[in-house]
N, C-alpha and C positions, 0 to 999 in steps of 0.2 A: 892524595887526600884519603882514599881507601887505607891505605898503609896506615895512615894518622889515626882514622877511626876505629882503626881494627887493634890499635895499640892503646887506647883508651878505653877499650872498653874490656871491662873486668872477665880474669877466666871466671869460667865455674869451676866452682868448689867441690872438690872431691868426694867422693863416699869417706876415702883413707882420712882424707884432712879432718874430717869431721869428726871420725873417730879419732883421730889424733889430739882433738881440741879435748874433745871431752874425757880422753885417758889424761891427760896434761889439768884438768880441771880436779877427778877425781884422787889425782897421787899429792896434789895441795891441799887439798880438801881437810887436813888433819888426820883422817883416819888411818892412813897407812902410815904417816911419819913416827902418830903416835902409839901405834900397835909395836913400832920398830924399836922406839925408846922403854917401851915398858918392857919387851923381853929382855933391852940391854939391861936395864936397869935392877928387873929380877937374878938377872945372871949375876950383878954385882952384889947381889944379899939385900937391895931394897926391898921392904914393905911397902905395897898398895894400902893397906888396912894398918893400926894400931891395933895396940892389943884389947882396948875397951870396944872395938866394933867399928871405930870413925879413921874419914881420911888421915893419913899420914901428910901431915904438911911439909914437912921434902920432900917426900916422891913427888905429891904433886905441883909441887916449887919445881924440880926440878926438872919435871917431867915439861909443863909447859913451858918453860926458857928453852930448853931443850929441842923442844918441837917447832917454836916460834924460829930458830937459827935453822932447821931444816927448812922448813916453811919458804921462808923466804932467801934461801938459797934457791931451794926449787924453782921458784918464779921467776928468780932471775936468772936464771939455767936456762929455763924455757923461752925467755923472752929472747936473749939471746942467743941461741939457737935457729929464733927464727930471723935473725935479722932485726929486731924491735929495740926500740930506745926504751929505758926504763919515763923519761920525763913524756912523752908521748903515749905510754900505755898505763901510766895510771898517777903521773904528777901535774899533767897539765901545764898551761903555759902562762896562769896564775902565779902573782908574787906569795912563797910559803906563810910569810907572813900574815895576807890579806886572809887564805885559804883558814888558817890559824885559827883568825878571829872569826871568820863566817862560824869554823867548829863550834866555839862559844858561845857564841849568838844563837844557836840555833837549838842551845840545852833547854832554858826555860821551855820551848815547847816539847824539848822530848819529855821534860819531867810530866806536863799537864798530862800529856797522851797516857802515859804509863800509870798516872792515878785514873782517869779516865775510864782504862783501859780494863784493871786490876778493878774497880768500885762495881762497874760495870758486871763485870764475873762473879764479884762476893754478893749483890743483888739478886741478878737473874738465875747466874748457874754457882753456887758455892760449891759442887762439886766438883767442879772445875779444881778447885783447891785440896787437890789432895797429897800433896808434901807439906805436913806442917810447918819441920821448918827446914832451910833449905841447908842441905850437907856441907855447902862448902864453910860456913858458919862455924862448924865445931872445929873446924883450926883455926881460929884464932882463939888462943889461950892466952895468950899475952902481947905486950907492946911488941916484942920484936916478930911475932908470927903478922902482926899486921901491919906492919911497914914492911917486911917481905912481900907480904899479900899484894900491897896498895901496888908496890912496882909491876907485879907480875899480872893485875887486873888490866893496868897500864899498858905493859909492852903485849903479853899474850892476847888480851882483848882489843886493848885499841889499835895495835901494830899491827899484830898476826891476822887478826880475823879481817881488817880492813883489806890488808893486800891481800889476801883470800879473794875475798869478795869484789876488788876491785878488779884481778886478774880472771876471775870466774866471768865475770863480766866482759870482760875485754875479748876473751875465746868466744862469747857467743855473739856478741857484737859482728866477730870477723867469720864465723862459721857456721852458728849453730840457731842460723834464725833471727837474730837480735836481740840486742842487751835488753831493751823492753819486753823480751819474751823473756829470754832468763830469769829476769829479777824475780819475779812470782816463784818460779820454782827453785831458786838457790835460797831466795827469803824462807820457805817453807823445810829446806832443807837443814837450813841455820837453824830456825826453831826448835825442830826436829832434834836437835844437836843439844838440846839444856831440856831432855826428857827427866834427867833426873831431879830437877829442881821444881816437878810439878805440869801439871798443864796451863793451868793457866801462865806458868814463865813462859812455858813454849808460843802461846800466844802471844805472850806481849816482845814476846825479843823476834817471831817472825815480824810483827807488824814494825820491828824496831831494823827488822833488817830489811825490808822494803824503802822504811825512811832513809837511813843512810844509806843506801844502795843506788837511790832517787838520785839526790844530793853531789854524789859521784857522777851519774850519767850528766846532770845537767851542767855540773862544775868541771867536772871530766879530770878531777883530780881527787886522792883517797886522804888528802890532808885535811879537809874540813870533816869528811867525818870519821878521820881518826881523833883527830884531836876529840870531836865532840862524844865520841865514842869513851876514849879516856876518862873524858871527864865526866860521863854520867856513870862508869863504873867507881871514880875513886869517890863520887858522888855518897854513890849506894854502900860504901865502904863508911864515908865517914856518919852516914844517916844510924848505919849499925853500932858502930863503937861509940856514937851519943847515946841511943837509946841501952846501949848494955854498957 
């Protein structure tokens, strides 16, 4: 009986493991894969900039495909490594299809949130708003720069950053205190992460990675808010090429 109890109940977790989570958090994180692709990519004679001053829509085509294939290589390095199933740490035991439609389902309220959110800011704090308009914008010059776009809002936004965040999660979940404790601080991190689009973006995509982050923990799968992720970017894509 001793032997039984003693074999059921969970070691403690190490200082190392802990740190381990959280270096394994920080190397998916985007920033190092994508520090790694921008030097490859300089070294190959790419431009960050054009010559009028605005992003280079291949670098950064190809910068984020690029980095979305490290991304989630990495994850799944890691996963495996530790012995972890990918359907277990962040697909769930949800049919993908049901997972899918939950995604969808659940736009109509990110859209309200995000006017809400943004109306709310132009009110109280309009200086809040100080990117007039947002950078990534002036690449698209033409139909084909935004059907590039649309893919890459797709897989880099809704792919990348979901497994991001769903694996961010899953390390704190098992080490770093709980995935409820996480969310707040990887949500603020995420925000943190679209400073060049203004503050008030940064606002409304942390309070948009709290949501889907939610979503995750409760469904315990990153397909509902990839998908919904997806589609409230190619959303904001098609909202832009109406209005211009």
């Amino acid at each position: 009986m001793l032997d039984a109890a003693a074999e059921a109940t969970p070691l403690p977790i190490r200082p190392l493991e802990r740190l381990g989570a959280a270096v394994e958090i920080i190397a998916c994180s985007g920033l190092p894969t994508q520090l790694l692709v921008i030097v490859i990519l300089r070294a190959f004679g790419m431009r960050l900039m054009t010559g009028d001053g605005h992003l280079s829509p291949p670098f950064v085509f190809t910068l984020s495909l690029a980095d979305t294939v490290l991304v989630v290589a990495l994850v799944l390095f890691f996963l495996r490594a530790h012995n972890e199933r990918i359907r277990d740490a962040l697909l769930g035991r949800r049919r993908v299809l049901h997972e899918a439609l939950a995604g969808i389902a659940i736009l109509p309220a990110i859209f309200i949130l995000v006017v809400v959110i943004l109306g709310l800011i132009f009110v109280g704090a309009p200086w809040l708003h100080n990117v007039p308009r947002n950078p990534l914008e002036d690449m698209l010059r033409n139909r084909a720069d935004a059907m590039i776009f649309g893919a890459v809002v797709m897989i880099a936004g809704g792919v990348r950053e979901e497994v991001q965040r769903g694996f961010a999660l899953h390390r704190f979940d098992g080490y770093l205190g709980g995935a409820w404790w996480g969310l707040p601080i990887y949500s603020v991190l995420f925000g943190l992460g679209h400073f060049e689009q203004g503050y008030d973006a940064m606002i409304a995509t942390t309070l948009l990675g709290v949501i889907w982050g939610a979503v995750y923990l409760i469904r315990r799968s990153i397909v509902a808010p990839m998908v919904s992720h997806a589609g409230f970017n190619l959303a904001q894509l098609g909202k832009y090429l109406v209005m211009h």
